[in-house]
Each structure stands twice: as C-alpha cells, then as structure tokens.
C-alpha positions in Angstrom: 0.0 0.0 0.0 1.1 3.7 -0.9 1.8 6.2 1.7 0.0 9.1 1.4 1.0 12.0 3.2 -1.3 14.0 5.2 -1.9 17.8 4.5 -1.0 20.0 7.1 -3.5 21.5 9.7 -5.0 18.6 10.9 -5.5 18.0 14.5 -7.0 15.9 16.8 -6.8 15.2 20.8 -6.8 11.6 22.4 -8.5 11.8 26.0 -7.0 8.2 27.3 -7.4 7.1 31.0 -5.2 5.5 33.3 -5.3 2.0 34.6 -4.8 -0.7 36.9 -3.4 -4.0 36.3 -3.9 -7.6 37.9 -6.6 -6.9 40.4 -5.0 -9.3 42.6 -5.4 -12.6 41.0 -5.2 -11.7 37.5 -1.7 -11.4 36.6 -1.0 -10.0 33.3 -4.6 -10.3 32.6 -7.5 -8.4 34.1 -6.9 -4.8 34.3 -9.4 -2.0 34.8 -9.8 1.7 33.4 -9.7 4.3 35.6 -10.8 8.2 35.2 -7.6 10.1 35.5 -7.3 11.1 31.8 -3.7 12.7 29.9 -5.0 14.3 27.0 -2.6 14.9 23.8 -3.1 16.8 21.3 -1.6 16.6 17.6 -1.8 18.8 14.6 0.3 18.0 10.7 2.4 20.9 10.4 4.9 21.5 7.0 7.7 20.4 8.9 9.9 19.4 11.9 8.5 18.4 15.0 7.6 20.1 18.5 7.0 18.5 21.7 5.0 20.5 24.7 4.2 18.4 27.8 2.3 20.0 30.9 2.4 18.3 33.9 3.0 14.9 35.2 6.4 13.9 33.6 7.4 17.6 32.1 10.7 17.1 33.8 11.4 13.6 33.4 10.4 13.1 29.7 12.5 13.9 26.3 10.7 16.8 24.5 11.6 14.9 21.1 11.1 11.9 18.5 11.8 9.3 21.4 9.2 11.0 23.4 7.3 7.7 23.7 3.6 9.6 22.6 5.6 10.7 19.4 6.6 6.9 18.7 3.3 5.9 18.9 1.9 8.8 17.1 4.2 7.8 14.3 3.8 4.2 14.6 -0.2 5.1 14.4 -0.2 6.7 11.2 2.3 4.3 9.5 0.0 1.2 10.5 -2.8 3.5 8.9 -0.8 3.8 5.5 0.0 7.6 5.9 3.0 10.2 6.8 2.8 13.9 7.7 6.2 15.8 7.0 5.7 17.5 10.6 4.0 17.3 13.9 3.1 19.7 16.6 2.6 17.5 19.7 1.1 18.9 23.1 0.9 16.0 26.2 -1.3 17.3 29.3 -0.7 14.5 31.6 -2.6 13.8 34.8 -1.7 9.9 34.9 0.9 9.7 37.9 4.4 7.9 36.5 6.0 4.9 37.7 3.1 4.5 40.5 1.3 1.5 38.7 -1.6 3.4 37.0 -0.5 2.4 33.5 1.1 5.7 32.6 2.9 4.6 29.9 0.4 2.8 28.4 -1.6 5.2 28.5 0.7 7.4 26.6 1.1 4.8 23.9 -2.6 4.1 23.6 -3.5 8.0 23.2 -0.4 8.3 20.5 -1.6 5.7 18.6 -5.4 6.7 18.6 -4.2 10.1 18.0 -2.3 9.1 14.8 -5.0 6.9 13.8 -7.6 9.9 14.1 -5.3 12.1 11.8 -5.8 9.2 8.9 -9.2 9.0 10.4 -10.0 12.6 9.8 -7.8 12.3 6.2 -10.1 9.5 5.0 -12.4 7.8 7.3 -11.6 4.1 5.7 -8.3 4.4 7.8 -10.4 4.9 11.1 -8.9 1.1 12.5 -10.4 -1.1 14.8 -10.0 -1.5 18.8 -8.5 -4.5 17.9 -6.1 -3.2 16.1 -5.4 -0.5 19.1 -4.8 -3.2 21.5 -2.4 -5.0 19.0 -0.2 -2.0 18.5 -0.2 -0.9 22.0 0.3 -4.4 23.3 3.4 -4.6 20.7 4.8 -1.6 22.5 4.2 -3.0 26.4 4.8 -6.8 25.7 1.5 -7.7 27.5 -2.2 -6.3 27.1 -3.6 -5.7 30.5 -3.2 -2.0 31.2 -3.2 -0.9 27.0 -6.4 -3.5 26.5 -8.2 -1.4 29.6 -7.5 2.2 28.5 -8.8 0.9 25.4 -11.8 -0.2 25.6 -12.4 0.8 28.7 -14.5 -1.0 31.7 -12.9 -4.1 33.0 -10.7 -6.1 30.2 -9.8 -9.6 29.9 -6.8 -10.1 28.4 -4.7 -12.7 26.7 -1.8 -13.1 24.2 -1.4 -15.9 21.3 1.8 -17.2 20.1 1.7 -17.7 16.7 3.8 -19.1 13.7 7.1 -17.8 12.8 7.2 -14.2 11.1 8.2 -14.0 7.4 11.4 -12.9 8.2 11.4 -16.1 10.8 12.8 -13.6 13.6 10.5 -15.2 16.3 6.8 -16.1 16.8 3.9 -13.5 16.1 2.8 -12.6 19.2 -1.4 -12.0 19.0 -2.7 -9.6 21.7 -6.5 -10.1 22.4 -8.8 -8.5 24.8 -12.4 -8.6 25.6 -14.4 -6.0 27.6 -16.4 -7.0 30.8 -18.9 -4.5 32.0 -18.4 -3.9 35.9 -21.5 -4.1 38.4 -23.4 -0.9 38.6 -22.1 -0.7 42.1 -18.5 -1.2 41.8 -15.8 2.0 42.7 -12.6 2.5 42.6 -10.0 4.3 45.6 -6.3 4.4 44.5 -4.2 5.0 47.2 -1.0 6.7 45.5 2.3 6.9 47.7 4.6 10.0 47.0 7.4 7.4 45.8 8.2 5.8 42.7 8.1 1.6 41.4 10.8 0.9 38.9 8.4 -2.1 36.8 11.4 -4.0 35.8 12.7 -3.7 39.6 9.4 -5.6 40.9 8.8 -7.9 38.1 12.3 -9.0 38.5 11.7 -10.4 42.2 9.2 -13.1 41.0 10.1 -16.2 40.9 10.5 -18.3 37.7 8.7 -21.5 38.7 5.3 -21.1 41.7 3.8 -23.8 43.6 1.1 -26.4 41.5 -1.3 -25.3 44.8 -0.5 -21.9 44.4 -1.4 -21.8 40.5 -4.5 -23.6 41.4 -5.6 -20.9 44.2 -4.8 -18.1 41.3 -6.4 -19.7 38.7 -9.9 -20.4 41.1 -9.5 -16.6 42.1 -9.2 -15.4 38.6 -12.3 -17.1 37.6 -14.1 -15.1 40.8 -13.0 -12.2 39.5 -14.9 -12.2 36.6 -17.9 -13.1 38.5 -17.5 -10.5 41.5 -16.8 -7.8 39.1 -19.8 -8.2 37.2 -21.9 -9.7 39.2 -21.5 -10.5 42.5 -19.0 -7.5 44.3 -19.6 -9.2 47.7 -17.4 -11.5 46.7 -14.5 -9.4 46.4 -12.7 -10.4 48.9 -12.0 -14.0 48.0 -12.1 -12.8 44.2 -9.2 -10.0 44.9 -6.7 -13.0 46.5 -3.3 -13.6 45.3 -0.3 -16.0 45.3 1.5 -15.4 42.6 3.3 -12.0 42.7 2.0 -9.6 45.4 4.0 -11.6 48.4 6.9 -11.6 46.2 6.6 -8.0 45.9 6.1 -7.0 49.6 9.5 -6.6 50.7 9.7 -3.9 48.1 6.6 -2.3 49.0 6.0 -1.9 52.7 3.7 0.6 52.9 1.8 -0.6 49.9 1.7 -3.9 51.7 0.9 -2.2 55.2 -2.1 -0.5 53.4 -3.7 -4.0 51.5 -3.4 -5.5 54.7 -5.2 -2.8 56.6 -8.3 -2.6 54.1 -8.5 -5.8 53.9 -9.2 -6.8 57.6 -11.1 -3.6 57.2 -13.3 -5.8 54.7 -12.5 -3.5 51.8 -10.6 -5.8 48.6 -7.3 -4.0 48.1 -4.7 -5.0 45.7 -1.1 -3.9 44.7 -2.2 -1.8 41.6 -0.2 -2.9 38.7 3.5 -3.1 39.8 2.6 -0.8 42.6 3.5 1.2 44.7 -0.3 2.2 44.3 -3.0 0.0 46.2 -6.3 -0.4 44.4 -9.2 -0.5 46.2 -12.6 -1.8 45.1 -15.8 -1.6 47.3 -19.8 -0.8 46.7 -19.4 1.7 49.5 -17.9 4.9 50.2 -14.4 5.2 51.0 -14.6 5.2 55.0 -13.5 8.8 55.9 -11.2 7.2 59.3 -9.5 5.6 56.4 -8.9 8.5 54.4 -7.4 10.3 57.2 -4.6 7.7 58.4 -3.9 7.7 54.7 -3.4 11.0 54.5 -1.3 10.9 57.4 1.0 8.5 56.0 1.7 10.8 52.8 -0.8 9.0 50.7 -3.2 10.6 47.8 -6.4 9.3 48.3 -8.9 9.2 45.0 -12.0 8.1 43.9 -11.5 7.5 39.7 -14.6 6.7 37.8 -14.4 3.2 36.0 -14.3 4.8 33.1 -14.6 4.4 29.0 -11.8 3.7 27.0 -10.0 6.4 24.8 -11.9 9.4 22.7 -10.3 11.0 19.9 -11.9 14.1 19.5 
C-alpha cells in the first residue's frame, strides 16, 4: 500500500485514561480503566516536529522523536498507510508515573489513537479497529492488560497468542487479544497513590520463575471469581481479589503498599497492589470510609475516587 501524506493542519486530541493492572489474582490479565485522563493533542504541520508536555512527567520526559507519545503517534499513522512531514505534539498528563496506574500505556494508547484519528480525519476508511489499538499498543508493552483497559475501557480480559514464525522467521507473532467485561453498577474504585516511585522492571524481577502447583490452582480459582464479583456479584471481592502469585513476592519492596492491603482488607474492603505498585487499588460498593482516608493522608498517601471509566476518545 502507498503512503499518502497528510496535508497539514490537521489536528485531533486523544482523551486516554489511566489503569490498573492484575486486580490481585489476575496477573497479566484483568486490568481495569480508571478516570484520571492525559490528554494529547496533535496537529500536521509542514515540517519538523515540536514536543509541549504540561504536567506529570514535564521534567522527566525527552521533548523529542523518542518522546514515547511521538513513537506511537508515528507508529499510528504508519499502521494507517499515511506520513505527515511534521508534527506539533502537546501532552497534558494527569496519569501519575512509575506508581502503577499504566502511565505509559496510556501514553502509547493516546499516540496511537491520535495518529489513527489524523488518517481517520484524512479519510475515514483508515479509522482502525480496537482490535487493532490493542495490538499495536500491546506490541509496545509486551503484555495487554493495562493498553487493553485504556482501550476499551471497563474491565478487560486479556490474553496473548503465540503464533507461527514471522516472514522474516525472527521469532513467533505474538497475538494480543482483549475482551471487555462490564463492571456491576455498584462497583468504585480508591487508588491510594504513595509519593514514591516503582521501577516495573525492579518488581517484576523479584518473581520467581517456577510457583507452587497449589498456588497456581488458588490463582487460577480466584481469577475465575473475578470475573464473576466484578460483574456480578461484588460481595465476593474479597476472596475474588486473593493472590499468590506475585504480590507476596513484591512486599518486601513495598512496605507501605503492603501495610495498606493489609489494613483494608481486615477492614473488609478488597485492596490489591495496583499494577506493579506502589499504588493500592481499592474496590468496594461503599464509600471510602473517611477514618481511612485520614490515616492515609497521614501517612503521605493521595487518596482518589477515579470513575471506572470508558476507553480512549479522539476528539
């Protein structure tokens, strides 16, 4: 297929939320979004390319083409057959980083979309397909939970195939697939969002490579809970939100993330390491219980309520 290249003035934003990963039992595989939104904006211009981010990040992030929205952006378009000559780039990010809310699949997500809704807005034909999203984004992660949820939003199930060779035979095409489950009417959310930061790599790189038969059996009953306590039945979060696979391996790492799960929990409230952590995830039917708040709060935690929200707009 030709590449056509996109006129300048073109310009769309990507509202994309954050997520959470795992919900306990669900490693690599359930993930939910949550309403704390980055919004990025991109417009064709003749040439070059600027970078602008506000916010979370500003300081931390290269303003340039390995900007990791600008990747995607690029990587968008080119999946959608089409090239602009420049790019004026704007991130406003609200997603913490590094605390285990998906920021950086977030980012990818809302590039791609973005450069997806340039061809989009070019010729609608090149519009894509969530599927498609949750490949590409999933390509840039190496697993689908957090990109599948900002997504589609809601609560995903996700999973990845292994394939046949490539053409080229460098390895196995890896398939990313995700399906959206639609939470209970009552389910909310509470992140609890420590001041410090979770190297991913650091806290993946503490599990072990081989788990017990018994404990892959507990995960695997707790898993299927999930499902059913999300959707269905959320007072059975407790025993649906268990784990053995990766949050005890995790805890010395974590303390007051661990401190925290433990303290909702016999509190009767289902918290989880979010993601990688060091955020804990909450999930009730009830309002957060103000006593709670407070001791959080005193132990330099940010305490919020995110929707469970949609997946990613491009406006």
């Amino acid at each position: 297929m030709k590449t056509r290249t996109l006129p300048p003035g073109i310009t769309v934003t990507a509202r994309v939320p954050a997520s959470s990963a795992n919900l306990g039992p669900g490693f690599d595989s359930l993930g939910i979004a949550l309403g704390l939104y980055d919004e990025i904006v991109v417009t064709t211009t003749d040439s070059g390319l600027t970078v602008r981010v506000e916010g979370e990040g500003a300081d931390d992030v290269p303003w340039g083409p390995s900007h990791l929205v600008v990747r995607a952006v690029e990587r968008g378009l080119e999946s959608a057959g089409v090239w602009s000559d420049g790019l004026d780039v704007v991130c406003r990010n609200v997603i913490p980083h590094s605390r285990g809310l998906g920021s950086s699949a977030s980012a990818v997500v809302g590039g791609l979309a973005a450069g997806r809704g340039l061809a989009a807005r070019f010729d609608s034909a090149l519009s894509g397909t969530d599927a498609e999203l949750v490949q590409l984004a999933s390509e840039f992660e190496g697993h689908p939970d957090n990109a599948a949820a900002s997504v589609l939003g809601g609560i995903v199930v996700s999973w990845t195939d292994t394939g046949d060779l490539d053409a080229e035979a460098t390895g196995p095409v890896r398939e990313y697939r995700a399906v959206r489950l639609e939470p209970h009417p009552a389910l909310r959310a509470t992140v609890l969002i420590p001041q410090e930061r979770s190297s991913t790599a650091h806290t993946r790189g503490l599990l072990p490579e081989l788990v017990p038969h018994g404990d892959a059996a507990f995960n695997a009953s707790r898993a299927a809970l999930a499902v059913v306590a999300l959707t269905q039945r959320p007072d059975l979060l407790i025993p649906a939100t268990a784990d053995r696979l990766h949050q005890g391996y995790r805890a010395s790492a974590l303390p007051l993330t661990t401190t925290w799960i433990e303290r909702l929990r016999s509190a009767g409230i289902a918290a989880t390491v979010s993601g990688a952590g060091p955020t804990v995830l909450a999930l009730s039917t009830g309002d957060f219980p103000a006593e709670l708040r407070k001791l959080a709060e005193a132990d330099g935690l940010r305490v919020l309520e995110p929707e469970i929200s949609a997946g990613v707009q491009v406006l």
